[in-house]
LOMILUM-632417 format. One record per residue (C-alpha): residue number from 1; chain; x, y, z; residue in one letter. Coordinates in nm, 2 decimals, m for minus. Example, Ala and Ser with C-alpha at 12.3 -4.5 7.8 and 13.67 -1.06 7.14 Angstrom:
BEGIN
+-----+-------+--------+--------+--------+------+
!  nr ! kette !      X !      Y !      Z ! rest !
+-----+-------+--------+--------+--------+------+
!   1 !     A !   1.23 !  m0.45 !   0.78 !    A !
!   2 !     A !   1.37 !  m0.11 !   0.71 !    S !
+-----+-------+--------+--------+--------+------+
END
This chain:
BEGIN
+-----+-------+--------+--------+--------+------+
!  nr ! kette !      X !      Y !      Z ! rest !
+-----+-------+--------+--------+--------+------+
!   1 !     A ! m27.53 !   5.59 !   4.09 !    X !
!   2 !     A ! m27.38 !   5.41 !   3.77 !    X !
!   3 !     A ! m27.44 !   5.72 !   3.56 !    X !
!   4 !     A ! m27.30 !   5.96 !   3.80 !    X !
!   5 !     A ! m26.98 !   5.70 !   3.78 !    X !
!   6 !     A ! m27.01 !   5.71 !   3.38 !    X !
!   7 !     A ! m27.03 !   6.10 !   3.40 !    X !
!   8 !     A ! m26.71 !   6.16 !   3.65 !    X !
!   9 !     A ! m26.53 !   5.92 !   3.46 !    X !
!  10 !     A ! m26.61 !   6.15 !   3.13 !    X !
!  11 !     A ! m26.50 !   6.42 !   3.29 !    X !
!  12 !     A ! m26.16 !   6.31 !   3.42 !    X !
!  13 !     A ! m26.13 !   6.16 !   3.04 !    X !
!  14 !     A ! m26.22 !   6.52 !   2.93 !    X !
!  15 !     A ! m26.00 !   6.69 !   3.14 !    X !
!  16 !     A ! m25.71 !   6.49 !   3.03 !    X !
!  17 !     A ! m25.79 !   6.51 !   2.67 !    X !
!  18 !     A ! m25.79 !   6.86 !   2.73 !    X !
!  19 !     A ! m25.44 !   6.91 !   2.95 !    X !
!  20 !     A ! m25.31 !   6.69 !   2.62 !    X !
!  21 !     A ! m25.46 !   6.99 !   2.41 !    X !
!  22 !     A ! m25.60 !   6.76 !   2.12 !    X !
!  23 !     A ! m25.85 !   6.64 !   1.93 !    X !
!  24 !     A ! m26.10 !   6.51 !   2.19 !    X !
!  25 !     A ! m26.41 !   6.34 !   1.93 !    X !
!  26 !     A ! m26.37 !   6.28 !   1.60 !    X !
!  27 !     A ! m26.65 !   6.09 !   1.38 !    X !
!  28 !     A ! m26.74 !   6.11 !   1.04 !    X !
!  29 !     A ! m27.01 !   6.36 !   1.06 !    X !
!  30 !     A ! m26.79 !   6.61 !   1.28 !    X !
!  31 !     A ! m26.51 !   6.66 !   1.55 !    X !
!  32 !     A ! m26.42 !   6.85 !   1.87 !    X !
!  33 !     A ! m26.08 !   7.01 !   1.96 !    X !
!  34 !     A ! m25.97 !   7.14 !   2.29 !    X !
!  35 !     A ! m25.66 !   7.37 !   2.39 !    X !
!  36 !     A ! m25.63 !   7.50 !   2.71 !    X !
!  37 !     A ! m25.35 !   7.74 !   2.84 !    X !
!  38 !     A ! m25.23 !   7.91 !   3.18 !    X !
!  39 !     A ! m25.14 !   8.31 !   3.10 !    X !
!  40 !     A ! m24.92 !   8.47 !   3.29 !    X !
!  41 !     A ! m25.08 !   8.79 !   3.29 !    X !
!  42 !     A ! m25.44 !   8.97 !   3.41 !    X !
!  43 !     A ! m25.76 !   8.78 !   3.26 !    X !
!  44 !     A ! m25.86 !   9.16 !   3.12 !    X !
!  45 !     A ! m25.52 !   9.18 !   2.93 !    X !
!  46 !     A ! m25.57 !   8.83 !   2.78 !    X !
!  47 !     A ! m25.89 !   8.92 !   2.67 !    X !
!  48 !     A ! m25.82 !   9.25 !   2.50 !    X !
!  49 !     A ! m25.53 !   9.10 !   2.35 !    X !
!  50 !     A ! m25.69 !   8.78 !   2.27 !    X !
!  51 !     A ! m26.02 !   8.94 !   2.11 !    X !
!  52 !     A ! m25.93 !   9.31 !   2.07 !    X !
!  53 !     A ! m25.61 !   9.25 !   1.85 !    X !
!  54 !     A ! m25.63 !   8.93 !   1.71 !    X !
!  55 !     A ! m25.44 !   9.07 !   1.41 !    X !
!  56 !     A ! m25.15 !   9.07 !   1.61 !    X !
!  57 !     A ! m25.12 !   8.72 !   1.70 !    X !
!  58 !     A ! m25.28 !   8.49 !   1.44 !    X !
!  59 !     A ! m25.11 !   8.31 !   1.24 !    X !
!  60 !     A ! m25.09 !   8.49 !   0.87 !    X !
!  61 !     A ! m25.02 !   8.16 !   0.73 !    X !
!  62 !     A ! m25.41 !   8.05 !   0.83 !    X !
!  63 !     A ! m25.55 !   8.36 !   0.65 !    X !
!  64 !     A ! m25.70 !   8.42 !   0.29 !    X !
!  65 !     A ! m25.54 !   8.72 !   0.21 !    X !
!  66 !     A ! m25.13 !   8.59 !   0.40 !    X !
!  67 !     A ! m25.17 !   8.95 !   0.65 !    X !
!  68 !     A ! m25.28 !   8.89 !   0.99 !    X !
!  69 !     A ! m25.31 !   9.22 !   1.03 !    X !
!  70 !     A ! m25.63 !   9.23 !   0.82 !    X !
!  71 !     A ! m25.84 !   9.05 !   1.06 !    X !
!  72 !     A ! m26.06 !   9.15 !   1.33 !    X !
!  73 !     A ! m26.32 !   9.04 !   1.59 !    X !
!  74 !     A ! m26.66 !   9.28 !   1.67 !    X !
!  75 !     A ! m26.71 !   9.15 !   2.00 !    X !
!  76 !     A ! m27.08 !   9.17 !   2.00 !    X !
!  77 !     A ! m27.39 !   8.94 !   1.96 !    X !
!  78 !     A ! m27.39 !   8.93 !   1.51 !    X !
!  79 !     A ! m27.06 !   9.05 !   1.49 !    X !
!  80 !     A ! m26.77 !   8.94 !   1.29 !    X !
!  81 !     A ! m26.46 !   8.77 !   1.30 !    X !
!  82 !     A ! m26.38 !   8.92 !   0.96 !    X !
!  83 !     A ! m26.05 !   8.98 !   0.75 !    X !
!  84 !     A ! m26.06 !   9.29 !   0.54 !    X !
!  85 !     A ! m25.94 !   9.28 !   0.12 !    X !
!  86 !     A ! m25.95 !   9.65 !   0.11 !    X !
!  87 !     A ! m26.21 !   9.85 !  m0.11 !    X !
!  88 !     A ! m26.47 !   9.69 !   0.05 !    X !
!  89 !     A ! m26.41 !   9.36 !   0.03 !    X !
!  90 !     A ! m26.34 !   9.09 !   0.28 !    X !
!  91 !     A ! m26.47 !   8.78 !   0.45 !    X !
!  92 !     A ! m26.67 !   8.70 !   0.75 !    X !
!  93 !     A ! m26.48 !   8.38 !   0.91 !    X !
!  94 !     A ! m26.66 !   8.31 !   1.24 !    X !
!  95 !     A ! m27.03 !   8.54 !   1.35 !    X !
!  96 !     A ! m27.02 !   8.65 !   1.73 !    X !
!  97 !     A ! m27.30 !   8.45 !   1.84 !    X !
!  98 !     A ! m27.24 !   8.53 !   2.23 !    X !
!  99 !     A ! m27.02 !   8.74 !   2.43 !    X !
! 100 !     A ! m26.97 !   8.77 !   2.83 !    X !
! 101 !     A ! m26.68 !   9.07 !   2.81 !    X !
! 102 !     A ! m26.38 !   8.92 !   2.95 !    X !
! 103 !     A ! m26.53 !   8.57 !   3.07 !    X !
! 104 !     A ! m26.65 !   8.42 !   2.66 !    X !
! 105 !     A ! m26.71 !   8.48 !   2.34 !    X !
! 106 !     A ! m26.86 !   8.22 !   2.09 !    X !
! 107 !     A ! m26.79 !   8.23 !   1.71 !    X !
! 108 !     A ! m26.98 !   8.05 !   1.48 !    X !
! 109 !     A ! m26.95 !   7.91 !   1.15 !    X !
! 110 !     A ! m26.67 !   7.70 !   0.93 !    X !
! 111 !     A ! m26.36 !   7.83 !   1.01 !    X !
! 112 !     A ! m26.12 !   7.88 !   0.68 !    X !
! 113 !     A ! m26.12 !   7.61 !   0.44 !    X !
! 114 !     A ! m26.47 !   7.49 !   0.63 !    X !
! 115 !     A ! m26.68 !   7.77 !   0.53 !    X !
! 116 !     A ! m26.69 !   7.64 !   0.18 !    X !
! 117 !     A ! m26.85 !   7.33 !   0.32 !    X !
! 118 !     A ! m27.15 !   7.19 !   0.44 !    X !
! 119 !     A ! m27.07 !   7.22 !   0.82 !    X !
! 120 !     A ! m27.14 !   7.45 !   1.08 !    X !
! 121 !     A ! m26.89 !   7.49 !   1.44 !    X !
! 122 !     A ! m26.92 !   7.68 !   1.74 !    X !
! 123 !     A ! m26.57 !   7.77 !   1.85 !    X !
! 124 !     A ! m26.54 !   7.93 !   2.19 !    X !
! 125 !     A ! m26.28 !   8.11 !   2.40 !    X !
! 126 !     A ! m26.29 !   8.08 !   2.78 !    X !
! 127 !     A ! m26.14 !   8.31 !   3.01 !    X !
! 128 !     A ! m26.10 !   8.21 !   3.38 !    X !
! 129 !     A ! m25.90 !   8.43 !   3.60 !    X !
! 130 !     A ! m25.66 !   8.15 !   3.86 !    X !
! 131 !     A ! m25.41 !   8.24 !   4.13 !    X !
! 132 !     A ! m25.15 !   8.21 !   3.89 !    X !
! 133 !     A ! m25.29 !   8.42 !   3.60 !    X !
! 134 !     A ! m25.52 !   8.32 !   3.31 !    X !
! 135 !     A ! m25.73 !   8.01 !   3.22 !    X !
! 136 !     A ! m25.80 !   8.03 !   2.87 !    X !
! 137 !     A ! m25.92 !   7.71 !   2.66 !    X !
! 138 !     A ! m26.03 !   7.71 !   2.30 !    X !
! 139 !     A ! m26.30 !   7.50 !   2.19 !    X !
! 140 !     A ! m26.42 !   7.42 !   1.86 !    X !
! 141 !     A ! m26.70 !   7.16 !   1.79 !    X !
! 142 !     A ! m26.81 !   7.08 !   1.38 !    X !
! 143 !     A ! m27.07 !   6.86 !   1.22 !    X !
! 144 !     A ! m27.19 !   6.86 !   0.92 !    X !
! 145 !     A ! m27.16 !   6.72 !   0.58 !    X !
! 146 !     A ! m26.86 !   6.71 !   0.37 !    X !
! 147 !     A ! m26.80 !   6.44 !   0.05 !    X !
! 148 !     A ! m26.58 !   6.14 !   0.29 !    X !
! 149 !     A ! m26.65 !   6.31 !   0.61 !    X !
! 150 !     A ! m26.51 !   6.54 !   0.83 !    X !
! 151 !     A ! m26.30 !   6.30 !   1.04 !    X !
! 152 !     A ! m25.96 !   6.33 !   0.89 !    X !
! 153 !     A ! m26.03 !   6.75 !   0.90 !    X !
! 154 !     A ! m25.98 !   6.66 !   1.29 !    X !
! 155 !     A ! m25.62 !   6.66 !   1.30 !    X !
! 156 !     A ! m25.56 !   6.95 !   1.07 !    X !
! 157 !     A ! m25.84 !   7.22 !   1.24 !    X !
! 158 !     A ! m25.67 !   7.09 !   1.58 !    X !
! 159 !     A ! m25.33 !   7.18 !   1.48 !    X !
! 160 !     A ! m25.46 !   7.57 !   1.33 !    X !
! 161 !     A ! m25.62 !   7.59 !   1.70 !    X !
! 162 !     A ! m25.32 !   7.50 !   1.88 !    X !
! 163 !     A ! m25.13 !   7.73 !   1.68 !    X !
! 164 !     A ! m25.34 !   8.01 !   1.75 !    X !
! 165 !     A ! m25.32 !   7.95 !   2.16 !    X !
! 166 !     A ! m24.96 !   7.92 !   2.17 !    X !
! 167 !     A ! m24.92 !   8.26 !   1.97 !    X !
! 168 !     A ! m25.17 !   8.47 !   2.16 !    X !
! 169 !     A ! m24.97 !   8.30 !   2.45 !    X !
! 170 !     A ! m24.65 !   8.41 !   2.28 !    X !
! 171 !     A ! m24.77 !   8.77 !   2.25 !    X !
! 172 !     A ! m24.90 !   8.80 !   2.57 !    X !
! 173 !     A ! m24.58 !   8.68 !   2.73 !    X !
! 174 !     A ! m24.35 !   8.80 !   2.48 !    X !
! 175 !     A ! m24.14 !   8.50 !   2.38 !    X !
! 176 !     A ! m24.17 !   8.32 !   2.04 !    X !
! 177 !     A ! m24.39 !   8.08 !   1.87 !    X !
! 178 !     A ! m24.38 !   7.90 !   1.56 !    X !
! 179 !     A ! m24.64 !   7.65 !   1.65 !    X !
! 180 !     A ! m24.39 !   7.38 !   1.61 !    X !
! 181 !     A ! m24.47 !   7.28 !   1.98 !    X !
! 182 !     A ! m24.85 !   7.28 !   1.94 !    X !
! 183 !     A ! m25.08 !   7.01 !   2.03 !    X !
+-----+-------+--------+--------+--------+------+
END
């Protein structure tokens, strides 16, 4: 009984660590960030939006190359969450390592700046359809090893996630975002 009080108290911590769309563990080997958003709009659409265009909506600031439009996902098991140099060049951000077409999708690997470390992350995008439209939340759990930890990377990652949300939420409803009023 006391561990089934432990775990619901977890998850009503959880759940408001998520509704707060922040980082929700942070240590020195590694970190978790949650961001969870209601869509006004058909899960399907969010998906193909969310997965299918990604160029559209991500932020060109949090790219190598500064064009958003050079990214894209291959939404199958091995494929890539890539941004294309041109003339054959590019880089593979994030590996599809599972994909449930229009439900999840898991990406895996050191996101940006972390793929030059010693860390590996599984970030994942849920898609829930509600009364009122579409659940999506973004995960993204890292560990690994990085010279003074990976603890203050927590706030930084978390912020790049946040921004990404509220844009694909931006597209999909059409208003604005600068990610000024993220996480």
């Amino acid at each position: 009984m006391k561990n089934l009080i432990h775990a619901g108290l977890f998850a009503v911590s959880l759940t408001v660590a998520i509704a707060s769309a922040e980082v929700v563990d942070s240590a020195n080997a590694g970190f978790t960030t949650v961001h969870e958003e209601l869509f006004d709009a058909d899960r399907a659409v969010v998906w193909q939006i969310a997965v299918g265009e990604v160029g559209t909506w991500w932020n060109s600031d949090h790219t190598i190359s500064g064009d958003s439009e050079r990214l894209s996902i291959t939404a199958v098991p091995q494929g890539c969450f890539c941004e294309s140099f041109g003339e054959g060049a590019g880089l593979v951000h994030l590996t599809v390592t599972m994909v449930s077409p229009g439900a999840v999708i898991r990406l895996t690997g050191g996101l940006g700046p972390l793929g030059v470390l010693g860390v590996q992350g599984n970030m994942t995008w849920e898609f829930e359809s509600m009364e009122a439209g579409t659940r999506v939340i973004f995960t993204y759990a890292v560990g690994g090893y990085r010279p003074g930890g990976l603890e203050e990377l927590a706030g930084p990652v978390d912020y790049v996630i946040g921004d990404a949300l509220a844009r694909l939420k931006a597209q999909i409803e059409g208003g604005e975002s600068t990610g000024d009023d993220v996480g």
